[in-house]
TITIPA-107038 format. One record per residue: z, y, x of N, C-alpha, C, CB in turn; residue number from 1; residue in three letters. Coordinates in pm, 1 decimal. Last residue first. Glycine has a CB too. Example, Ala and Ser with C-alpha at 12.3 -4.5 7.8 and 13.67 -1.06 7.14 Angstrom:
! TITIPA-107038
REC         nw         nv         nu        caw        cav        cau         cw         cv         cu        cbw        cbv        cbu     n   res
REC      708.0     -225.0     1285.0      714.0     -106.0     1367.0      787.0        3.0     1290.0      572.5      -59.8     1408.4     2   SER
REC      780.0     -569.0     1319.0      780.0     -450.0     1230.0      780.0     -330.0     1320.0      904.6     -447.3     1130.8     1   ALA
//
This chain:
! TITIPA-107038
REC         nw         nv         nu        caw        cav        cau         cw         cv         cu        cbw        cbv        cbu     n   res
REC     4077.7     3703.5     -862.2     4046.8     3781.6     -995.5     3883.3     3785.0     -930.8     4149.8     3962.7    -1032.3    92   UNK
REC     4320.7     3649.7     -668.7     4200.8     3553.5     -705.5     4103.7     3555.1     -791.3     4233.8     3459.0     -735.6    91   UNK
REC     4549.0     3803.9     -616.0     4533.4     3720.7     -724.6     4390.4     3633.2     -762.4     4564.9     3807.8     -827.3    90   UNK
REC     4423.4     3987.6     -423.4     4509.2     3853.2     -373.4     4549.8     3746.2     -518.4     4680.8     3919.0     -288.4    89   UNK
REC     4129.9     4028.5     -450.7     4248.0     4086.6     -496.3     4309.9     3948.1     -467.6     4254.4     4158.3     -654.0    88   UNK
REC     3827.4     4144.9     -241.3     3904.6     3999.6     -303.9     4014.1     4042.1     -366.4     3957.8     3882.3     -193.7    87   UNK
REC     3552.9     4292.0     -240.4     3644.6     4264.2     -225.1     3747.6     4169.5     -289.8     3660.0     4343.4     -215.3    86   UNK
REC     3204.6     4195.2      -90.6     3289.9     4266.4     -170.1     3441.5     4255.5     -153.4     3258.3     4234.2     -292.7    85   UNK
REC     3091.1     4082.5      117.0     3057.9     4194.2      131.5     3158.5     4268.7      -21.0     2879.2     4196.4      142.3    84   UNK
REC     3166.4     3822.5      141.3     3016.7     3846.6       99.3     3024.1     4006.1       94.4     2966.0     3768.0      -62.0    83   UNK
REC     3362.2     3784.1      246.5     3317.3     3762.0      317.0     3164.5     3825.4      297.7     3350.8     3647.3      331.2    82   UNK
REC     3597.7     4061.5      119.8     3555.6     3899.5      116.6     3378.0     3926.6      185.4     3563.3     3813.0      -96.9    81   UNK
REC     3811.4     4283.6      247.9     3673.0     4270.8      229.6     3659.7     4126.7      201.7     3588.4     4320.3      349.6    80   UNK
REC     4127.8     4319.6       57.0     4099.7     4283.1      102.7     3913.9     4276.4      149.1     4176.0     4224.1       65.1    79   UNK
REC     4182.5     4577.6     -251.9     4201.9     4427.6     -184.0     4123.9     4442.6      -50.2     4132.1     4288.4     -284.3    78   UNK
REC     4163.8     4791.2     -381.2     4274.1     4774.7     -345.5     4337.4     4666.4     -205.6     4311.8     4747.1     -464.4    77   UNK
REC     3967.7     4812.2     -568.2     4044.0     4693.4     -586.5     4182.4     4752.9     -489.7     3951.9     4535.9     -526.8    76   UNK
REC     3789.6     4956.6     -379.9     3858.2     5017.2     -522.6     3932.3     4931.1     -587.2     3762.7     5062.3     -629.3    75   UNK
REC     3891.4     5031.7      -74.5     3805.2     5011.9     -170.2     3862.8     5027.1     -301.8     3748.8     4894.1     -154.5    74   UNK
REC     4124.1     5123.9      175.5     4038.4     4986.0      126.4     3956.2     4918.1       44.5     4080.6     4926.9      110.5    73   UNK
REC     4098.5     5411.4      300.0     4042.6     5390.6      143.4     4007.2     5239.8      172.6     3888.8     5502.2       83.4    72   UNK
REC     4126.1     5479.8      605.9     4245.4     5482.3      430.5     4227.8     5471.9      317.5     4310.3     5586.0      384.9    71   UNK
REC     3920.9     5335.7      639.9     4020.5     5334.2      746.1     4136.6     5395.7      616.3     3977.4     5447.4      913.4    70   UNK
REC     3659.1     5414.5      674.2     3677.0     5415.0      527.6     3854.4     5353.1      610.3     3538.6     5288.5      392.8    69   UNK
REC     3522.6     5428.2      928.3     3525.6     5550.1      826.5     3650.9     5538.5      739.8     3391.1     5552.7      726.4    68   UNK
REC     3715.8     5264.2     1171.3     3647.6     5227.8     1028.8     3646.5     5380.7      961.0     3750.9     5098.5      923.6    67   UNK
REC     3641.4     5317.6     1503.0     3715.7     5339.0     1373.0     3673.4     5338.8     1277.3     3768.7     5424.6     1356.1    66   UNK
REC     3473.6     5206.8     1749.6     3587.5     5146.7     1712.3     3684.6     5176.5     1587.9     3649.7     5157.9     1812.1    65   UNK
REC     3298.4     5441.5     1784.2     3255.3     5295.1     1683.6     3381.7     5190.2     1709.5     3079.0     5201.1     1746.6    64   UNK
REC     3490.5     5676.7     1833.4     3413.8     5662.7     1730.5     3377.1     5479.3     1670.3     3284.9     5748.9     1783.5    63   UNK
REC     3749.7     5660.7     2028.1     3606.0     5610.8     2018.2     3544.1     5583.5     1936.3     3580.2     5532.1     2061.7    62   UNK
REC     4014.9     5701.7     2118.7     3904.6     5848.7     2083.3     3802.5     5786.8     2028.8     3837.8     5951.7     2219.8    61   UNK
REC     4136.7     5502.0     2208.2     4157.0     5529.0     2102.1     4083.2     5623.4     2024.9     4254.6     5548.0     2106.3    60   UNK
REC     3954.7     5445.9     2430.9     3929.3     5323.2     2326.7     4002.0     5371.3     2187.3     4004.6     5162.7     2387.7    59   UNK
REC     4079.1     5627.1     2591.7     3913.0     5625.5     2560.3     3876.3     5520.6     2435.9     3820.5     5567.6     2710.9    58   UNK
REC     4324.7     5577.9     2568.8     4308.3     5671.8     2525.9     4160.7     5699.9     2474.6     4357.6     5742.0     2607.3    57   UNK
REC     4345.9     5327.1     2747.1     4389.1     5345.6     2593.1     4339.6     5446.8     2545.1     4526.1     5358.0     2562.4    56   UNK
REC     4228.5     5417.9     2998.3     4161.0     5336.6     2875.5     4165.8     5307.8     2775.7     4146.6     5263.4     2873.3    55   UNK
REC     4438.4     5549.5     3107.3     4273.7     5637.2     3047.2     4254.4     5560.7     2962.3     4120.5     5653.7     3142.2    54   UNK
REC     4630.2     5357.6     3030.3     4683.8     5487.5     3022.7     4516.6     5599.9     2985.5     4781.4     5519.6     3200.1    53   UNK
REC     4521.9     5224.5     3308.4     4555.3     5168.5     3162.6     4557.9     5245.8     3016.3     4686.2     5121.2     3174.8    52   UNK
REC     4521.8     5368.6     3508.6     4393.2     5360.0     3471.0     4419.8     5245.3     3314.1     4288.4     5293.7     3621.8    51   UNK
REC     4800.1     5405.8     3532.0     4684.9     5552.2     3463.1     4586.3     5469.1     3432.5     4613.2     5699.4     3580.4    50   UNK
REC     4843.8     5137.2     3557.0     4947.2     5222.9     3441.8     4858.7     5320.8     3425.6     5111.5     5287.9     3488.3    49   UNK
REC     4757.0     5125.9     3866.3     4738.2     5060.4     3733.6     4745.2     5069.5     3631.1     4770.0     5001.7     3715.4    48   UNK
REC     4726.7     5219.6     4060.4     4738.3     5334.9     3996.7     4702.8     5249.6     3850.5     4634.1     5469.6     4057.6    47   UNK
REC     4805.6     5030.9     4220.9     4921.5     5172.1     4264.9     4871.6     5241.5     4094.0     4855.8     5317.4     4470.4    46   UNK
REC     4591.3     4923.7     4260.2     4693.0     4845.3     4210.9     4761.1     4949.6     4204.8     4746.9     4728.3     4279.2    45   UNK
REC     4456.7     5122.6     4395.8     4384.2     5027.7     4282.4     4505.6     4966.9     4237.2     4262.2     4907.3     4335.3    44   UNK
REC     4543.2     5063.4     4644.5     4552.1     5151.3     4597.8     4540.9     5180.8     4420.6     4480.4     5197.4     4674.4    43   UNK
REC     4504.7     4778.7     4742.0     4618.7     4790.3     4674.2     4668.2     4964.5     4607.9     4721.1     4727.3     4783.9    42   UNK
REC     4227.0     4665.4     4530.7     4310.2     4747.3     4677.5     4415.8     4802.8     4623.1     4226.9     4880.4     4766.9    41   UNK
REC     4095.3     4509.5     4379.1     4013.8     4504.0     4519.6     4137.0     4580.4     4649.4     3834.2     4622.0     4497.1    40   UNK
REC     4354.0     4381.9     4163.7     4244.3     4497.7     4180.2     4170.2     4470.4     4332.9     4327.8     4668.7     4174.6    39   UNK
REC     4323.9     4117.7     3897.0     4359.0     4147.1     3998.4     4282.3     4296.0     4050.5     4341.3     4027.3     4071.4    38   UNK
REC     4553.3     4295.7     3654.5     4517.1     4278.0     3804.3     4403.0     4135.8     3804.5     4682.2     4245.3     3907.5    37   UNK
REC     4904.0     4326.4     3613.1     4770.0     4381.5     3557.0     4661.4     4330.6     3701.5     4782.4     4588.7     3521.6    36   UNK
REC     5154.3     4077.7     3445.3     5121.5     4186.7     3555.5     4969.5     4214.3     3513.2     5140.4     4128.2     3732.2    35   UNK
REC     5309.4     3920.4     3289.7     5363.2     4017.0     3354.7     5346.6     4118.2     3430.9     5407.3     3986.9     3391.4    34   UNK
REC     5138.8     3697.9     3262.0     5175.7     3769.2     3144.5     5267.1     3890.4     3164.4     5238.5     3677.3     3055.0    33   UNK
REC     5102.9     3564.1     3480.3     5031.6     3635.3     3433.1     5042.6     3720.2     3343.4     4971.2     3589.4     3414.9    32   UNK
REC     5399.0     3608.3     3688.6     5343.8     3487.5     3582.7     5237.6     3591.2     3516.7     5480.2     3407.1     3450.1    31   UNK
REC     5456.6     3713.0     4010.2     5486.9     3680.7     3884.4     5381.5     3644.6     3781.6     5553.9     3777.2     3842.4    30   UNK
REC     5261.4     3752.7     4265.5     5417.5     3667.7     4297.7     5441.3     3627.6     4154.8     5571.7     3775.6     4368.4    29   UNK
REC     4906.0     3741.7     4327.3     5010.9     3677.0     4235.8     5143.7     3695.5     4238.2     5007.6     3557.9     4243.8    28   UNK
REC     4879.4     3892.5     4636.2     4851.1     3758.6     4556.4     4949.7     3778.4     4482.8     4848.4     3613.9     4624.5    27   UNK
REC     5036.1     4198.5     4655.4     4933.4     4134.0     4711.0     4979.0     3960.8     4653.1     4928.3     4171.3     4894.6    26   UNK
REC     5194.7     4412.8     4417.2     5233.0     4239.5     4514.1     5041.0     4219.7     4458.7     5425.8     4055.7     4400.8    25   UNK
REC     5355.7     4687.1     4320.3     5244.2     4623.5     4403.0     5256.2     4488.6     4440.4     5225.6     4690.3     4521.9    24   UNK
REC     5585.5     4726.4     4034.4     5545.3     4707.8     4196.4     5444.1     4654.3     4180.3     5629.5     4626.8     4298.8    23   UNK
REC     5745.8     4685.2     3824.2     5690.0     4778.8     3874.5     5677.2     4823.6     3991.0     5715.6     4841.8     3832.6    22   UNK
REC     5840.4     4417.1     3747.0     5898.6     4466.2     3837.3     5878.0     4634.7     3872.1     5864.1     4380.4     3932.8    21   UNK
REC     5696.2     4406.9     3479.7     5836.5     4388.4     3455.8     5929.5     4445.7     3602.7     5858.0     4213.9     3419.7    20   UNK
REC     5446.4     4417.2     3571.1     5474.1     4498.5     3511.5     5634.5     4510.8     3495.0     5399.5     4485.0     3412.4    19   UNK
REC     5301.5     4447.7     3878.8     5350.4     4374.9     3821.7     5483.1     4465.3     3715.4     5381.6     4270.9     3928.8    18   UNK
REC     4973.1     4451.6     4018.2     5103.8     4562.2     3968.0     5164.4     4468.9     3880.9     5061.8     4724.1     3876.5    17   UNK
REC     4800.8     4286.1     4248.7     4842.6     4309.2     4126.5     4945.6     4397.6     4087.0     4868.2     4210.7     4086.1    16   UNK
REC     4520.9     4214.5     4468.4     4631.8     4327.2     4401.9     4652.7     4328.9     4252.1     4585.9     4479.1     4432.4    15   UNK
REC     4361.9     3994.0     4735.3     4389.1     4060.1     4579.1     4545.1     4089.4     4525.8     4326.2     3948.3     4463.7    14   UNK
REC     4384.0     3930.0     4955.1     4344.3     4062.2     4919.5     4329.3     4066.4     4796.1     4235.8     4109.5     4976.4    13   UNK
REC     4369.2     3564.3     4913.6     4469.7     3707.1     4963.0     4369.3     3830.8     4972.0     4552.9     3687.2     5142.3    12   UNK
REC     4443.9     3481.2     4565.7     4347.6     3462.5     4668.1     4424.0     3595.0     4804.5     4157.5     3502.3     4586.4    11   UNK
REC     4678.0     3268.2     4344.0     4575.6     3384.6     4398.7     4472.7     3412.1     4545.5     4664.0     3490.7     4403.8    10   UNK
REC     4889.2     3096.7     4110.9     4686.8     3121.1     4208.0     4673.0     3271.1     4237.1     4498.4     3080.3     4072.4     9   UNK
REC     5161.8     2972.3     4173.4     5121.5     3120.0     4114.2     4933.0     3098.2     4140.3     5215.5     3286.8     4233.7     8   UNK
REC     5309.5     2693.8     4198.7     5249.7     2833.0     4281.0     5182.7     2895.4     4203.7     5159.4     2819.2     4402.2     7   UNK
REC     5546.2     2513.7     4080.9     5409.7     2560.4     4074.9     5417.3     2667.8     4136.4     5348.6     2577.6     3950.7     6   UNK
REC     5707.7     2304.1     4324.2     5732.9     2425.5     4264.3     5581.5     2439.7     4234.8     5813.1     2543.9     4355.4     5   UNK
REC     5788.4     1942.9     4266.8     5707.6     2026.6     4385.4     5717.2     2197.5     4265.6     5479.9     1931.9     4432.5     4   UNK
REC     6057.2     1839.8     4160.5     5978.3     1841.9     4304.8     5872.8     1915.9     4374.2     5929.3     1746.2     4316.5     3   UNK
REC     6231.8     2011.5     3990.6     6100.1     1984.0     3993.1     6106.1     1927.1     4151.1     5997.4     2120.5     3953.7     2   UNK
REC     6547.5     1822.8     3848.1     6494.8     1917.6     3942.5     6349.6     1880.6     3973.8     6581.0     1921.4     4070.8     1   UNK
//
């Protein structure tokens, strides 16, 4: 048995949505990997999932995030090597 329990870090007025519970919790209560945050208010925390939800969507629309060539890996077939051509997993 631990003796002393780890505490979570947080500060008070900061808002997290916690994803596995789907709730609001002012400081920290669950493990980082479970929640979004921190926000300035707990309104801000309420609307975590949309403003996740815009950002996927803006990052999926976004031109310099998509490779033109995105279904044509070149003419090998292979991989880009470093120098700017391509590699065939056979080492050719």
């Amino acid at each position: 048995m631990a003796l002393f329990k780890k505490r979570t870090v947080g500060k008070p007025g900061e808002w997290y949505y916690c994803l596995e519970h789907k709730k609001v919790e002012e400081g920290p209560e669950c493990p980082a990997q479970n929640r979004f945050g921190p926000y300035t208010s707990r309104e801000a925390a309420q609307h975590a999932m949309d403003t996740a939800r815009d950002r996927n969507l803006e990052w999926d629309t976004d031109p310099k995030w998509h490779d033109e060539d995105k279904n044509n890996p070149g003419p090998s077939g292979g991989n880009p090597s470093p120098s700017g051509g391509t590699s065939s997993p056979s080492g050719d």
